[in-house]
PADREN-458038 format. One record per atom (N, C-alpha, C): residue in one letter; x, y, z. Coordinates in steps of 0.2 Angstrom, whole numbers, padded with zeros to 4 digits, always signed. Layout:
<rs>
aXYZ;...
</rs>
This chain:
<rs>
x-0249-0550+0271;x-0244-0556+0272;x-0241-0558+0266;x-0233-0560+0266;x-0231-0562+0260;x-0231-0568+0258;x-0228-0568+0252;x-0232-0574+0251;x-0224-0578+0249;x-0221-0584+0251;x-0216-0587+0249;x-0216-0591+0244;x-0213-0592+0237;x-0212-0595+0232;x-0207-0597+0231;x-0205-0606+0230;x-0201-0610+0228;x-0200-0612+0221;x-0193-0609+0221;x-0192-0610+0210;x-0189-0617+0211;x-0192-0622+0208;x-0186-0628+0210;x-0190-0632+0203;x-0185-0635+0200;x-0185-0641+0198;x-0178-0647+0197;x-0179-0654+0200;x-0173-0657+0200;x-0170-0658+0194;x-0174-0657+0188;x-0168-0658+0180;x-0166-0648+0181;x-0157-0651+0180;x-0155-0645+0180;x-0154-0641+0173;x-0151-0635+0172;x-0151-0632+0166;x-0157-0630+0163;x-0164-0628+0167;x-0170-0627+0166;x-0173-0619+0165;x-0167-0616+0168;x-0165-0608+0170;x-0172-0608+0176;x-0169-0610+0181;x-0171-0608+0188;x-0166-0602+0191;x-0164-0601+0189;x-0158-0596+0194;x-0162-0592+0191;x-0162-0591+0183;x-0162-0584+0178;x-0168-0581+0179;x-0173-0587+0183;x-0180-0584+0183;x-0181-0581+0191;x-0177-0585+0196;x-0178-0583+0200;x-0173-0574+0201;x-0170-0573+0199;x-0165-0564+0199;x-0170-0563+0195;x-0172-0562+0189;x-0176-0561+0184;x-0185-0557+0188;x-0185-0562+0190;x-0192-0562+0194;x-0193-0559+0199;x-0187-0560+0204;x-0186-0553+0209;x-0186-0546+0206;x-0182-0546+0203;x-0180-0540+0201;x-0185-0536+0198;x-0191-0542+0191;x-0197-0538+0190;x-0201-0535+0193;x-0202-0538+0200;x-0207-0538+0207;x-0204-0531+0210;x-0198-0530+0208;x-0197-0526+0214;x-0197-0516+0210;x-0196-0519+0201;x-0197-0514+0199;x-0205-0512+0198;x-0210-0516+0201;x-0218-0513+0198;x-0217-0511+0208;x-0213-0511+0212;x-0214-0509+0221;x-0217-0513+0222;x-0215-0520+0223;x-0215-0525+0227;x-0209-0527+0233;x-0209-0525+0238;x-0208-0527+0242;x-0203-0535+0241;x-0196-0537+0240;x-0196-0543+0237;x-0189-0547+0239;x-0188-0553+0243;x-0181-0554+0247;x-0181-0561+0243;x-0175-0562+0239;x-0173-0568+0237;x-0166-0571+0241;x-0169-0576+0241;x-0164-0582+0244;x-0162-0586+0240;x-0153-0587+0240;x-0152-0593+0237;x-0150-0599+0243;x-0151-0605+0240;x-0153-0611+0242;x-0150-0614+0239;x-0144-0612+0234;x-0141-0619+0230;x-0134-0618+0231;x-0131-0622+0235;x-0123-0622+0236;x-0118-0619+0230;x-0121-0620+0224;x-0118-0615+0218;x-0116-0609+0218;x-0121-0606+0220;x-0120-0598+0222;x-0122-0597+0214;x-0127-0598+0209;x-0125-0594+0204;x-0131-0586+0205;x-0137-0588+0209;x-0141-0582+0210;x-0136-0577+0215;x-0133-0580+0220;x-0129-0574+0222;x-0125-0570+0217;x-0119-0574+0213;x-0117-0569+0208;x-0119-0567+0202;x-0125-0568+0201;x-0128-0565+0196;x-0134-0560+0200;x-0133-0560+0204;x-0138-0555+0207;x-0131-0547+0208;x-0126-0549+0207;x-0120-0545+0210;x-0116-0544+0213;x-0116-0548+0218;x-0113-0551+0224;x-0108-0554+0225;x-0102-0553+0226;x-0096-0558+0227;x-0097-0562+0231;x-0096-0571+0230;x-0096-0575+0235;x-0090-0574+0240;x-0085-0571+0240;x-0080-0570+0245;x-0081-0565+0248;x-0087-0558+0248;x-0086-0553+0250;x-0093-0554+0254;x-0097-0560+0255;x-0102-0560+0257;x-0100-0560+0267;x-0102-0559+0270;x-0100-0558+0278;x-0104-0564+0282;x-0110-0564+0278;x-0115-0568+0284;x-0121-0571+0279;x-0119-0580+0278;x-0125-0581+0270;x-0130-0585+0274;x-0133-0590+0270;x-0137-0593+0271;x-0135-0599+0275;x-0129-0600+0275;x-0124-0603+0280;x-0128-0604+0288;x-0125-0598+0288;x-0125-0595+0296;x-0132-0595+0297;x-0138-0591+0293;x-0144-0590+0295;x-0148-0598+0296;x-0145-0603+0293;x-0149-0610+0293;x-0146-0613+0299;x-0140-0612+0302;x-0137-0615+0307;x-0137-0612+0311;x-0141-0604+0313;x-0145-0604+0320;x-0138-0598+0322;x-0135-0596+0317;x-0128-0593+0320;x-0129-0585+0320;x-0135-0581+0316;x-0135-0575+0317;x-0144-0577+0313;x-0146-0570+0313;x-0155-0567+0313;x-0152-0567+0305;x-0161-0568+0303;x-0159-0567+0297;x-0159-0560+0293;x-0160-0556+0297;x-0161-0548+0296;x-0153-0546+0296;x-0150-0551+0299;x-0144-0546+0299;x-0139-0547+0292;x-0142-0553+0291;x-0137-0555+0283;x-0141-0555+0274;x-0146-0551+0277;x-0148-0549+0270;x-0144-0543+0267;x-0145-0543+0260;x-0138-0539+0256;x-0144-0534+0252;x-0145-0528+0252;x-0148-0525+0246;x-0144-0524+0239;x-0147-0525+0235;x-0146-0527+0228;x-0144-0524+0221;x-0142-0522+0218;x-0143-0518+0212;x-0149-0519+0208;x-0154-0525+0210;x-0162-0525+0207;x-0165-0522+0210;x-0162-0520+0217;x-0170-0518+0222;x-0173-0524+0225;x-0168-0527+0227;x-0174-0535+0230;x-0165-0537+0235;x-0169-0538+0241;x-0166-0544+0247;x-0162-0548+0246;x-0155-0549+0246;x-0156-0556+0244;x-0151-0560+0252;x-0152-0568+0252;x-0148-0570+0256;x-0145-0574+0253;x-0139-0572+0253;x-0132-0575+0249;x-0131-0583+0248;x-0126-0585+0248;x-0124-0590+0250;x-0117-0592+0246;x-0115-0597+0249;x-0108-0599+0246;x-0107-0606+0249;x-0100-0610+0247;x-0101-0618+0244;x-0103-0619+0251;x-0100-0615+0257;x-0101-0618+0266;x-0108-0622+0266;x-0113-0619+0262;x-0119-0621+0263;x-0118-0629+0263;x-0116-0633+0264;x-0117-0640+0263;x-0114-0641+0271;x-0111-0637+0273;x-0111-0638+0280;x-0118-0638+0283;x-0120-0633+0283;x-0128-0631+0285;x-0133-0638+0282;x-0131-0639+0278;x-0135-0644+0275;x-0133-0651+0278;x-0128-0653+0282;x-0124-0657+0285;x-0129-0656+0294;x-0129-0651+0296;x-0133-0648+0302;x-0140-0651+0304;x-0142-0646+0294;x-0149-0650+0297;x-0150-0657+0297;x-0148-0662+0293;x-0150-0668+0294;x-0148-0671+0301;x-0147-0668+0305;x-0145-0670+0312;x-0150-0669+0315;x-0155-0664+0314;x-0160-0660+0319;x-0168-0665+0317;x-0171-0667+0323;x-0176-0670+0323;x-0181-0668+0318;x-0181-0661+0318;x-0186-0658+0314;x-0184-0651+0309;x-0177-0656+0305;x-0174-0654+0301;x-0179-0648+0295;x-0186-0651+0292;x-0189-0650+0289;x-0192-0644+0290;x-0192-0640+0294;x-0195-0635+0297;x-0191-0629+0298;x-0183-0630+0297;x-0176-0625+0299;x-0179-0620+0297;x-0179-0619+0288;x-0179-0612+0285;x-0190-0610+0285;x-0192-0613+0287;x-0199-0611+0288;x-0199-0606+0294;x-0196-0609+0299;x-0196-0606+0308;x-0192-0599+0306;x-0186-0599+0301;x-0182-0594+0301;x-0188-0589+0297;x-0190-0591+0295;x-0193-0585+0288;x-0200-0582+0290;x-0204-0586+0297;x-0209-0583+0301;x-0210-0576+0301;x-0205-0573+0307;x-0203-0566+0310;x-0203-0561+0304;x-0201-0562+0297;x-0202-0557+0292;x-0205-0558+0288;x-0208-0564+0283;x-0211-0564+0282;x-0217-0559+0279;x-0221-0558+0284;x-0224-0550+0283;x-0221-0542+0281;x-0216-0545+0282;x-0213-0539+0278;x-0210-0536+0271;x-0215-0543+0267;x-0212-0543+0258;x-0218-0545+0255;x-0218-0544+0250;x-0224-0546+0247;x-0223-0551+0243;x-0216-0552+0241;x-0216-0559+0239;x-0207-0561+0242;x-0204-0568+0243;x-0202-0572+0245;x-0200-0578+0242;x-0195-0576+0236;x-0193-0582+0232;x-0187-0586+0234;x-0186-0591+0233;x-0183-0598+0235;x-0179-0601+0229;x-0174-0599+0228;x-0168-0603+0222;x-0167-0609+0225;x-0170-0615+0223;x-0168-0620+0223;x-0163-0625+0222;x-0161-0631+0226;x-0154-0633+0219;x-0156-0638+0215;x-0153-0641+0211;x-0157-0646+0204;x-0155-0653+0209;x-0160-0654+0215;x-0159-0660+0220;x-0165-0661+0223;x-0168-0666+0225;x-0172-0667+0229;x-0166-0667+0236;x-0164-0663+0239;x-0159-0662+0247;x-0166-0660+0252;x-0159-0662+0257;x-0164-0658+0264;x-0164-0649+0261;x-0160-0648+0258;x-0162-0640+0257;x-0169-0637+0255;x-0170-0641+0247;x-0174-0641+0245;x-0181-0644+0247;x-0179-0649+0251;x-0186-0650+0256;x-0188-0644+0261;x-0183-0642+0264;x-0186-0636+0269;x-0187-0630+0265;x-0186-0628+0259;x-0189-0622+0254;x-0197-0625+0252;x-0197-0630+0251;x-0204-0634+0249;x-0208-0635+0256;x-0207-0635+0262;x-0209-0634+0270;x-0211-0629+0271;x-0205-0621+0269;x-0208-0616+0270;x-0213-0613+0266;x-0213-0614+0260;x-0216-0610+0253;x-0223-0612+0253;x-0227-0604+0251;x-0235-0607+0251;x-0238-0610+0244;x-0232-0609+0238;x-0230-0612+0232;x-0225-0612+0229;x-0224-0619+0225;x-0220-0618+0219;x-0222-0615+0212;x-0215-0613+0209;x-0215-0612+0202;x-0209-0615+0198;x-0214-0618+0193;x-0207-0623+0190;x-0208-0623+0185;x-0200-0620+0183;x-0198-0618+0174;x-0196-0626+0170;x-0197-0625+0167;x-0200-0631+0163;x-0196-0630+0154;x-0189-0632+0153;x-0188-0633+0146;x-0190-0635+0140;x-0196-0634+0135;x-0198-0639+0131;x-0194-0641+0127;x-0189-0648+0130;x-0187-0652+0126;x-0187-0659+0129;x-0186-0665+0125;x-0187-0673+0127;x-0184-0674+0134;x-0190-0678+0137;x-0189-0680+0143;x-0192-0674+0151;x-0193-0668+0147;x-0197-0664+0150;x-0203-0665+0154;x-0205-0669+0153;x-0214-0671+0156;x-0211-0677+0160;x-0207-0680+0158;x-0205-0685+0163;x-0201-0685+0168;x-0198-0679+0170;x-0194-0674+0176;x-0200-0670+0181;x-0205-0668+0175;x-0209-0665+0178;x-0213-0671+0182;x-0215-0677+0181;x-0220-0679+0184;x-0215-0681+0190;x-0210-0682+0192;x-0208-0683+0197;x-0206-0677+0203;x-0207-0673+0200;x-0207-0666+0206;x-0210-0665+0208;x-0219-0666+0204;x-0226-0664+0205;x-0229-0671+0210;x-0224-0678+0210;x-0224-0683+0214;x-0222-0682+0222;x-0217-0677+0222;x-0213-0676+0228;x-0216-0668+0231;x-0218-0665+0226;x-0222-0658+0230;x-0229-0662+0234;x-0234-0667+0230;x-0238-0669+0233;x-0238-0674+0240;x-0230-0676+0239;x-0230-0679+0246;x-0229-0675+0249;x-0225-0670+0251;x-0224-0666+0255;x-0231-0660+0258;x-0236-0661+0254;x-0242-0658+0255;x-0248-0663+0258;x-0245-0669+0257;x-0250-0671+0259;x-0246-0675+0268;x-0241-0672+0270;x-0236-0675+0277;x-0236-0671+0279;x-0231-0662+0278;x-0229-0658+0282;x-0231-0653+0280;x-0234-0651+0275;x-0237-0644+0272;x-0244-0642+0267;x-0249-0642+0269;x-0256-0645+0269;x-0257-0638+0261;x-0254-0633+0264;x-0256-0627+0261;x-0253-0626+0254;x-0248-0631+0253;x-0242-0631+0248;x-0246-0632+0240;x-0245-0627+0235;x-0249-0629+0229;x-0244-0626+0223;x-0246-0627+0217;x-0242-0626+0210;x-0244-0619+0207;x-0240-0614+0210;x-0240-0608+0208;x-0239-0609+0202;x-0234-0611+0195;x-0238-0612+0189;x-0232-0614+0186;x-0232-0617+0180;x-0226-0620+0177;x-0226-0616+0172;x-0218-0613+0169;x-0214-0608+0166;x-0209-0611+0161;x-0214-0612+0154;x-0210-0612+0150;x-0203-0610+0148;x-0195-0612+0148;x-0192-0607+0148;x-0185-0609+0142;x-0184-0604+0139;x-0178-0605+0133;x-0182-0608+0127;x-0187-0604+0126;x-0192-0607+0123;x-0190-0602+0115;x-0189-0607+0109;x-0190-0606+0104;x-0194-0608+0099;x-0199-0604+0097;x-0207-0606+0091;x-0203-0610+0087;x-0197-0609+0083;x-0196-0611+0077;x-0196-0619+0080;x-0195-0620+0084;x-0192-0628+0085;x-0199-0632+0086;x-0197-0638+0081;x-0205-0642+0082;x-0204-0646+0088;x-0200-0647+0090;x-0200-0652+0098;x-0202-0646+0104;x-0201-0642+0102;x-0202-0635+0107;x-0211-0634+0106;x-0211-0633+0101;x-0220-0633+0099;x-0223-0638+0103;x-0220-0646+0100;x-0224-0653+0104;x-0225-0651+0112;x-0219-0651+0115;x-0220-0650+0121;x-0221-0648+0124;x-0225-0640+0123;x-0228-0635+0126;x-0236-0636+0123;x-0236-0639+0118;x-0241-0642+0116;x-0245-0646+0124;x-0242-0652+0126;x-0242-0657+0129;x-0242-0654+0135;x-0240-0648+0136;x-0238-0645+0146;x-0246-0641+0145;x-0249-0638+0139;x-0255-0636+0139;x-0259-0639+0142;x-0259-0647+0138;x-0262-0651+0137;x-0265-0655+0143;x-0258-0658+0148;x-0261-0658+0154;x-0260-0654+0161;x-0259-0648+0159;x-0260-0644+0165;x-0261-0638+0162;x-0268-0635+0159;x-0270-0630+0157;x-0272-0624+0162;x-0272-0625+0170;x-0275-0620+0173;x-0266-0621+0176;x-0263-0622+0175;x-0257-0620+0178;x-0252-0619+0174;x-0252-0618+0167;x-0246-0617+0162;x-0247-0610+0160;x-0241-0608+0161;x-0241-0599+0163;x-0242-0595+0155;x-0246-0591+0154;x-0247-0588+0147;x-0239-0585+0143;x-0236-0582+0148;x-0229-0581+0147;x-0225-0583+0146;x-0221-0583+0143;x-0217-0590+0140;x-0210-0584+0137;x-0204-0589+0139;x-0196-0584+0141;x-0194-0586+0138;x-0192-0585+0131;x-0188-0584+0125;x-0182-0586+0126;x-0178-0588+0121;x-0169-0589+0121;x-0167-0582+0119;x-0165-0579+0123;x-0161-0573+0125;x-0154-0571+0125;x-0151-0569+0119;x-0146-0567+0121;x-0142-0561+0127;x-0147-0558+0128;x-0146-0553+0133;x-0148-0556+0140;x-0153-0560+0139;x-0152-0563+0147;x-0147-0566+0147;x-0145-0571+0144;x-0139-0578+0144;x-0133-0574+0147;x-0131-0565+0142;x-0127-0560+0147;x-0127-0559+0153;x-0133-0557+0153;x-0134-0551+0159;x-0130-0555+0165;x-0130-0560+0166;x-0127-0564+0174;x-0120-0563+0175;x-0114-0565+0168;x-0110-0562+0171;x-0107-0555+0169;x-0113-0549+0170;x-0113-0542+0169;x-0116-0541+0180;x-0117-0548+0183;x-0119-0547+0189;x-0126-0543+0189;x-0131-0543+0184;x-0136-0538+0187;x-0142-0542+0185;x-0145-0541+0184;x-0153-0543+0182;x-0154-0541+0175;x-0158-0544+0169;x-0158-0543+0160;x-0161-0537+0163;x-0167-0533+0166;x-0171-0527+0168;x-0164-0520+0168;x-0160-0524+0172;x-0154-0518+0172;x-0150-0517+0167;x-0148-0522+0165;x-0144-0523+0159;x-0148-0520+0151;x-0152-0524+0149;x-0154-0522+0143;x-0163-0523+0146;x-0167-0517+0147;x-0173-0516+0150;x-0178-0518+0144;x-0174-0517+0138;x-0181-0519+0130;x-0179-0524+0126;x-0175-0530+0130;x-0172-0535+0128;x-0180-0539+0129;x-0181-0546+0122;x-0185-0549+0124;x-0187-0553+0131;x-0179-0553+0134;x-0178-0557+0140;x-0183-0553+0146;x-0180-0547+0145;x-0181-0543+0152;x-0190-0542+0152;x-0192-0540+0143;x-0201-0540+0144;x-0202-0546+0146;x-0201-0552+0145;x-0203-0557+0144;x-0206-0557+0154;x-0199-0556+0158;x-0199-0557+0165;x-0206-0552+0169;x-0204-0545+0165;x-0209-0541+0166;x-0217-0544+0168;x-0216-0547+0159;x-0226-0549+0156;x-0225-0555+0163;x-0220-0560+0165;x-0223-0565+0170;x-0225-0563+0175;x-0222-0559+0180;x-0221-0552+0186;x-0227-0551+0184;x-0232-0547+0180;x-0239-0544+0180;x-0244-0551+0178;x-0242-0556+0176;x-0248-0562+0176;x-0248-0565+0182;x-0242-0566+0187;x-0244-0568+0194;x-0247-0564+0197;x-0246-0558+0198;x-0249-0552+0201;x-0256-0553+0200;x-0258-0553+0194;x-0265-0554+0192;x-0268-0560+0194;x-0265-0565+0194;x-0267-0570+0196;x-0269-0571+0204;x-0265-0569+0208;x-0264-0566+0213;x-0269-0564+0216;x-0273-0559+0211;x-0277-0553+0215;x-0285-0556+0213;x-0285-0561+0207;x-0288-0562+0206;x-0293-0568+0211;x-0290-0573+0214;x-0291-0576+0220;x-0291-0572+0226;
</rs>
């Protein structure tokens, strides 16, 4: 069975897109089975995954409002991974489901029927507490939350890990903190040291050993449309997603 994960956090600018294309793409280069979904009216994991937002046919639009299967509007990638597009319309759909009694449940019913058929099932979130982002946190049997070590970091974070636990403790019993992800992480910076210091500190069985470097070749790779893996394969960016891709995995196998 696969297992669905939600990248989200509501401070924006934490490189959540970068890690979700990034992290598909590693999954799907070790043969994982791997369908990313974008969730954020932005569209930046569609076109950084490849994709033109005007050439897409069928996004997450259509799939959230009940208008087409979601098998029909999946797009294969130049990572090798799934993706289900989107573009600005998504705010229609998001207009939709707040009308639906049991609006929180839309993209969990939808992702049922295939589900089994990925091994993993990532979730680009938008930097919002939305109905969107409630129904990726409904569906998901975890989040992963990239986490910038700079001021005011821990205090973004305790309000996430406040809204993930409502949601666990109302609609989704199973929902748990697949692990927080240091990201645009530079040693040399002493506020970057404090702070990773401080994410050890108080969450030591969930702070990822991995930690994602300030990358010139990633910061590219997106408007090259591909993944760092594609672009520059021995960029510290592209090892970096790799080394995360094989500690989940372990992790993973080891429960």
């Amino acid at each position: 069975m696969g297992k669905i994960i939600a990248i989200t956090n509501q401070k924006g600018g934490v490189g959540k897109t970068t890690t979700s294309i990034n992290l598909a793409a590693s999954f799907a280069a070790m043969k994982r089975k791997v369908m990313l979904i974008d969730l954020d009216p932005q569209g930046n994991a569609t076109v950084g995954s490849g994709i033109s937002k005007k050439e897409v046919k069928y996004s997450s639009t259509q799939v959230l409002c009940k208008e087409v299967d979601i098998r029909e509007a999946l797009i294969k990638t130049s990572g090798k991974f799934d993706l289900l597009a989107t573009s600005q319309e998504l705010i229609v759909a998001e207009m939709q489901l707040l009308q639906d009694a049991e609006r929180e449940k839309r993209l969990k019913n939808i992702l049922e029927p295939v589900k089994a058929n990925y091994d993993y099932i990532l979730i680009d979130c938008p930097p919002s507490l939305s109905i969107l982002t409630v129904n990726a946190l409904v569906a998901s049997d975890s989040v992963l939350i990239p986490v910038q070590c700079e001021y005011f970091a821990l205090e973004g974070l305790s309000a996430l890990l406040g809204t993930i636990e409502q949601i666990r403790t109302t609609i989704n019993p199973k929902l748990h903190i697949e692990g927080l992800l240091r990201t645009m992480y530079d040693g040399r910076n002493r506020l970057a040291l404090d702070v990773s210091s401080q994410l050890m500190e108080h969450f030591p069985e969930r702070v990822y050993r991995t930690v994602i470097p300030r990358n010139v070749r990633l910061a590219e790779a997106p408007s090259h449309g591909t993944p760092v893996l594609h672009y520059d394969e021995k960029s510290q960016g592209a090892l970096a997603y790799l080394a995360l891709a094989g500690e989940i995995l372990r992790r993973r196998e080891a429960n």
